[in-house]
C-alpha positions in Angstrom: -69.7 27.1 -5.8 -70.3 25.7 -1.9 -68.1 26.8 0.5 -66.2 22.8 0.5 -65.5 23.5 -2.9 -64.8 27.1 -2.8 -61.7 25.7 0.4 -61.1 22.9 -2.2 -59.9 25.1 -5.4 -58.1 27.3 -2.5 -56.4 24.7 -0.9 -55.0 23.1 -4.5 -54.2 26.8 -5.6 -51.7 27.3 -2.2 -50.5 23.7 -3.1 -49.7 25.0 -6.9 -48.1 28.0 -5.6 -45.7 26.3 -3.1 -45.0 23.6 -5.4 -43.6 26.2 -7.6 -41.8 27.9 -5.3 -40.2 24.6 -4.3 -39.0 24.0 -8.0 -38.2 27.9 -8.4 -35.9 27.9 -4.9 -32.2 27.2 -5.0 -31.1 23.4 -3.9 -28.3 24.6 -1.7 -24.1 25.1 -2.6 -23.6 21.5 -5.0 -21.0 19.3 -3.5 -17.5 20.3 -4.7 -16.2 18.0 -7.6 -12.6 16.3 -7.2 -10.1 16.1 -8.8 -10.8 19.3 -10.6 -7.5 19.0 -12.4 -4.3 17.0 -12.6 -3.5 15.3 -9.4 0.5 15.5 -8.7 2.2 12.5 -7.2 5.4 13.6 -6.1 8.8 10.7 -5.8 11.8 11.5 -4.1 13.8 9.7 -5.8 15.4 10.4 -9.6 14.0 8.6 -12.4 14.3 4.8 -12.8 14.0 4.3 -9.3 11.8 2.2 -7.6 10.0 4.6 -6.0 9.7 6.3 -9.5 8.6 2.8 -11.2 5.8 2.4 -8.4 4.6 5.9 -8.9 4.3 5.5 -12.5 3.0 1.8 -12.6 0.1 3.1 -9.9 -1.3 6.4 -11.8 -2.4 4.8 -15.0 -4.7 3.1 -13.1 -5.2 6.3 -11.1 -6.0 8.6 -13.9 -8.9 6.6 -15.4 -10.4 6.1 -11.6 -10.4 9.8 -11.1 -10.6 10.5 -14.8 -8.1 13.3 -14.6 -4.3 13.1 -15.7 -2.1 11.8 -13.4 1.4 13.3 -13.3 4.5 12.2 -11.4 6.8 14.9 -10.3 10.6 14.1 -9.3 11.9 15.8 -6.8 15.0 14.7 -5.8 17.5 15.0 -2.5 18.1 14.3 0.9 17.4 11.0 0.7 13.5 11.6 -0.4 13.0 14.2 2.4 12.7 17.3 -0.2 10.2 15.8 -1.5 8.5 14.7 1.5 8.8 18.3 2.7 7.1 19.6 -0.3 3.8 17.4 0.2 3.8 18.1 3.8 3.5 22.4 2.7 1.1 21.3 -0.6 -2.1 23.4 -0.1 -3.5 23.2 -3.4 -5.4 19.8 -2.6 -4.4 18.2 -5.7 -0.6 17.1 -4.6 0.5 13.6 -3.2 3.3 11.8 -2.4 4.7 8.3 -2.9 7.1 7.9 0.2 9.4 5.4 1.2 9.2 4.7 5.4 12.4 6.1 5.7 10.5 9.0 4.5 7.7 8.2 7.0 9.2 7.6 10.1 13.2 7.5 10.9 14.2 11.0 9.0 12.9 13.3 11.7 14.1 11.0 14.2 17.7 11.0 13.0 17.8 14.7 11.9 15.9 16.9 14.0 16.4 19.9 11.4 14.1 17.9 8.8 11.2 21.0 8.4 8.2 18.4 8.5 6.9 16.1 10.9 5.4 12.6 9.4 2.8 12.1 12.6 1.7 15.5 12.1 2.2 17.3 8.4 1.1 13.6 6.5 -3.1 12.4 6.3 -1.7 8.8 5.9 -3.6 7.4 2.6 -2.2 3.7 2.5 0.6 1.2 1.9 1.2 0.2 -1.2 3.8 -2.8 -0.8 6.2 -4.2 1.5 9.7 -6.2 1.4 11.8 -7.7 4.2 15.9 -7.6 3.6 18.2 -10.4 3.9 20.8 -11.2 5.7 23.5 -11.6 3.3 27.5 -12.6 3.7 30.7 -13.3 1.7 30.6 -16.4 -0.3 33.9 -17.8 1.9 32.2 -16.1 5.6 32.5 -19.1 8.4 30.0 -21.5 9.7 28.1 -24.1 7.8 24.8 -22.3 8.0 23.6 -19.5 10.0 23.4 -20.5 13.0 26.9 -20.6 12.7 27.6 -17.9 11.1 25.8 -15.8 13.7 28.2 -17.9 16.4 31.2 -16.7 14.5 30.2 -12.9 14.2 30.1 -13.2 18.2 33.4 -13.9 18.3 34.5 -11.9 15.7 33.2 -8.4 17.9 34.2 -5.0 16.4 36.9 -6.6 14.1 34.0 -7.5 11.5 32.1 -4.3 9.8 28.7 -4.1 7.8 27.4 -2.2 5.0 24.3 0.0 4.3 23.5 2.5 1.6 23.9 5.6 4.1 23.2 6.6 7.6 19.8 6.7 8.8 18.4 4.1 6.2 16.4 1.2 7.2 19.3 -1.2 6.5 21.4 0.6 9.3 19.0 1.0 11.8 17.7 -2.7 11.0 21.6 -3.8 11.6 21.6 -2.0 15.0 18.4 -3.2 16.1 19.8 -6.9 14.6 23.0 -6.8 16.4 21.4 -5.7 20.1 19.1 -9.3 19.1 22.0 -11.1 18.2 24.6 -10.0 20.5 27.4 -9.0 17.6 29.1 -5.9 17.5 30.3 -5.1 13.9 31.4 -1.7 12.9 29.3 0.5 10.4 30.3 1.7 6.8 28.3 3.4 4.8 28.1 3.3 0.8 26.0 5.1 -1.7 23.9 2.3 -2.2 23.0 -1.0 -1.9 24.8 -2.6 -5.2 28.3 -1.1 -3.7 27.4 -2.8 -0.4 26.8 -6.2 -2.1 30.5 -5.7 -4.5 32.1 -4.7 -1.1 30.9 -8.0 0.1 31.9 -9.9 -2.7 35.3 -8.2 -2.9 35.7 -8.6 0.9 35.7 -5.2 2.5 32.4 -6.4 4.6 31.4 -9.3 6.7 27.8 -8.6 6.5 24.5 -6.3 5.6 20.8 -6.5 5.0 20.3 -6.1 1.1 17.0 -5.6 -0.3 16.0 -9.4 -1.5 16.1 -9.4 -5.3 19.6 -8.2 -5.1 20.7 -10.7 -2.3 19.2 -13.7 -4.4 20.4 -12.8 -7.5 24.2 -12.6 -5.9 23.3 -15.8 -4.3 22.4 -17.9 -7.1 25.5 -16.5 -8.8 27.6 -18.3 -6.1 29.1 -14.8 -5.0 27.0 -14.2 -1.5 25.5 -15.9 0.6 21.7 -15.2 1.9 20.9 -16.3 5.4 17.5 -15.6 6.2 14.7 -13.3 5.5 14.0 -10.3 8.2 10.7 -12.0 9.1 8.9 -14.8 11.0 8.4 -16.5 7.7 9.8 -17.2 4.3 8.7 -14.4 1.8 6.8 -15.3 -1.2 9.6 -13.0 -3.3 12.4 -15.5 -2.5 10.9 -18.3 -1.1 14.0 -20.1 -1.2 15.4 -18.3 1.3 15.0 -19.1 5.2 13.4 -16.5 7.4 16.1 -15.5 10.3 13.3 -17.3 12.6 14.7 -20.5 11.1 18.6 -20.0 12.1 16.9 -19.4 16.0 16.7 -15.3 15.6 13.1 -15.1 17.5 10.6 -12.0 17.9 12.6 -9.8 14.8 10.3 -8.8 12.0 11.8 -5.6 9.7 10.6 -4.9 6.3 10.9 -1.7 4.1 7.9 -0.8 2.7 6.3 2.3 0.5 3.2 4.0 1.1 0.9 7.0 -0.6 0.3 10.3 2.3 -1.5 13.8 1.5 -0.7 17.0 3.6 -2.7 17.2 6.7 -4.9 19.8 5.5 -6.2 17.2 2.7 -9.7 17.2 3.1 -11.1 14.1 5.1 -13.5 12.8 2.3 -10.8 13.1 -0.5 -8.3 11.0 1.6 -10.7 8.5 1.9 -11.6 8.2 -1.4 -7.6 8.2 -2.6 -7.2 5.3 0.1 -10.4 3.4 -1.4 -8.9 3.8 -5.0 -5.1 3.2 -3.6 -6.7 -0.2 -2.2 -8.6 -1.4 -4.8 -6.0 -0.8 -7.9 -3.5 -2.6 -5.7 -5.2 -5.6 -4.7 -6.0 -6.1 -8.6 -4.3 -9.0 -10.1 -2.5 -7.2 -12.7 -1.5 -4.6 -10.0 -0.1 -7.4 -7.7 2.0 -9.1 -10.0 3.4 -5.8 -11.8 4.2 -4.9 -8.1 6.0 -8.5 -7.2 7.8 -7.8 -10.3 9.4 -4.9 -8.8 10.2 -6.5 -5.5 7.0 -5.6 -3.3 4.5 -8.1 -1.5 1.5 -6.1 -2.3 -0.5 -4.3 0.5 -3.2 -1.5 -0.4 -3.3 -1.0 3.3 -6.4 1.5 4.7 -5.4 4.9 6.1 -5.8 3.6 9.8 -3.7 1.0 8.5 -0.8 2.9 7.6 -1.3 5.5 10.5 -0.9 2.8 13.1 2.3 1.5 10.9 4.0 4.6 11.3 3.4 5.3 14.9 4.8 1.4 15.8 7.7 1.9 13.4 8.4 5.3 14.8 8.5 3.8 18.4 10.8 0.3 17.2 13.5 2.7 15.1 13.4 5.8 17.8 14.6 3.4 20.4 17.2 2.1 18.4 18.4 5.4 17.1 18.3 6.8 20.5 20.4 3.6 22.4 23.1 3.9 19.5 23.1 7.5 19.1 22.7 7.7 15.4 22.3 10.9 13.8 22.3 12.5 10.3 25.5 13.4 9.1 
């Protein structure tokens, strides 16, 4: 054999070896799989609830996605904010939580005691839906319409009172931030929720509140309250035959309640992203959508950056409310 052929047969033999070491040699650590078990979303709110109904309507959908079960935990009190607690402290990377923005942005504001904070404790994953209120009134209040009626709670001052379902909810800090727009001054009372705001209305007892749309246009096509205008520059597709407050001359006020899915902070990045991809795309689906509308929410599936930025804005609108008219949690 020459010496070309004799570097040849080497040559192919190093080539062999390598090639075999290549195929013998580890690859590196293999990407860790998730989920790797049952994901937990967790609702503050009993049973029945809306919050619930979302939770449960979203992790069918959820469960064949990730193809894991999907299990909705109820964890009830304060409002939500036990529950919200317990996702902010999750560390097990497989915990959730469906959140209303209560939940999100005014509870720390209003109760300084809460033991998480939403801007810091939450990796926002993405709104779900959205819902503005309605300006709602007695069946017998004055004025022809709403311009009107607005005229007359002017004059009325502190002798007319309005109703929310507690302290601290959106309906009460809406009303304050409402009444600094609209130059009224009525008096707060607060009920358990909002079907004994909407009989106190009918019976009498209140002049006024911001009631969650489905309820206010059910009462209003039963002739027992009337609904005044939407809390948003336009009419809402939910009850489109209401007026938006814009209409009756109330400019540059936009408030909506709205839900939204956040992980703890320490969620890793790439599985937050990939919950807010999923979150997205199962509620922009048709069947999603309407199931949603069904339940009272203008369908969203809003990005992470999306519902990051919401809750920073909201956080800045509400705490300058709550500050000016010194609410605080009971």
């Amino acid at each position: 054999m020459n010496k070309t052929a004799t570097r040849r047969a080497a040559l192919l033999a190093l080539a062999a070896t390598w090639a075999g070491a290549r195929a013998q040699a580890p690859a590196g650590p293999k990407p860790t799989l998730w989920p790797t078990r049952p994901l937990h979303i967790v609702v503050g709110f009993p049973a029945g609830s809306s919050p619930d109904i979302t939770a449960r309507t979203l992790a069918e959908p959820l469960s064949r996605a990730l193809g894991q079960p999907v299990i909705v935990d109820n964890k009830v009190g304060a409002g939500g904010n036990i529950a919200a607690e317990f996702v902010a402290r999750a560390t097990d990377d497989h915990t959730i939580g469906l959140m209303i923005n209560g939940n999100l942005t005014i509870a720390r504001l209003i109760n300084p005691r809460i033991h998480y904070d939403p801007l810091r404790d939450f990796a926002p994953i993405g709104l779900i839906g959205t819902s503005p209120l309605v300006l709602a009134a007695p069946i017998q209040s004055p004025g022809a319409d709403a311009r009107a009626f607005l005229q007359a709670a002017r004059q009325a001052g502190d002798r007319w009172s309005y109703g929310t379902p507690g302290v601290g909810t959106v309906g009460h800090v809406g009303m304050e931030l409402l009444k600094r727009r609209l130059r009224i001054a009525p008096v707060h009372v607060p009920y358990p929720g909002y079907p004994q705001v909407a009989n106190a209305m009918i019976a009498g007892e209140l002049q006024l509140a911001l009631l969650p749309p489905s309820l206010a246009a059910a009462q209003a096509r039963a002739g027992k309250l009337r609904a005044l205008g939407v809390t948003a520059r336009t009419r809402s597709t939910l009850v489109p035959e209401i007026p938006s407050l814009k209409e009756a001359g109330v400019d540059d006020f936009e408030l909506e309640i709205w839900n939204a899915v956040a992980a703890p902070a320490g969620m890793p990045r790439a599985v937050v992203e990939r919950l807010s991809t999923l979150f997205s795309e199962i509620v922009r689906t048709p069947d999603m959508r309407t199931r949603l509308f069904q339940q009272g929410w203008q369908a969203v599936g809003g990005s992470s950056e999306g519902l990051t930025l919401r809750m920073r804005s909201d956080a800045v609108t509400m705490g300058e409310v709550i500050r000016s008219a010194r609410i605080t949690a009971e």
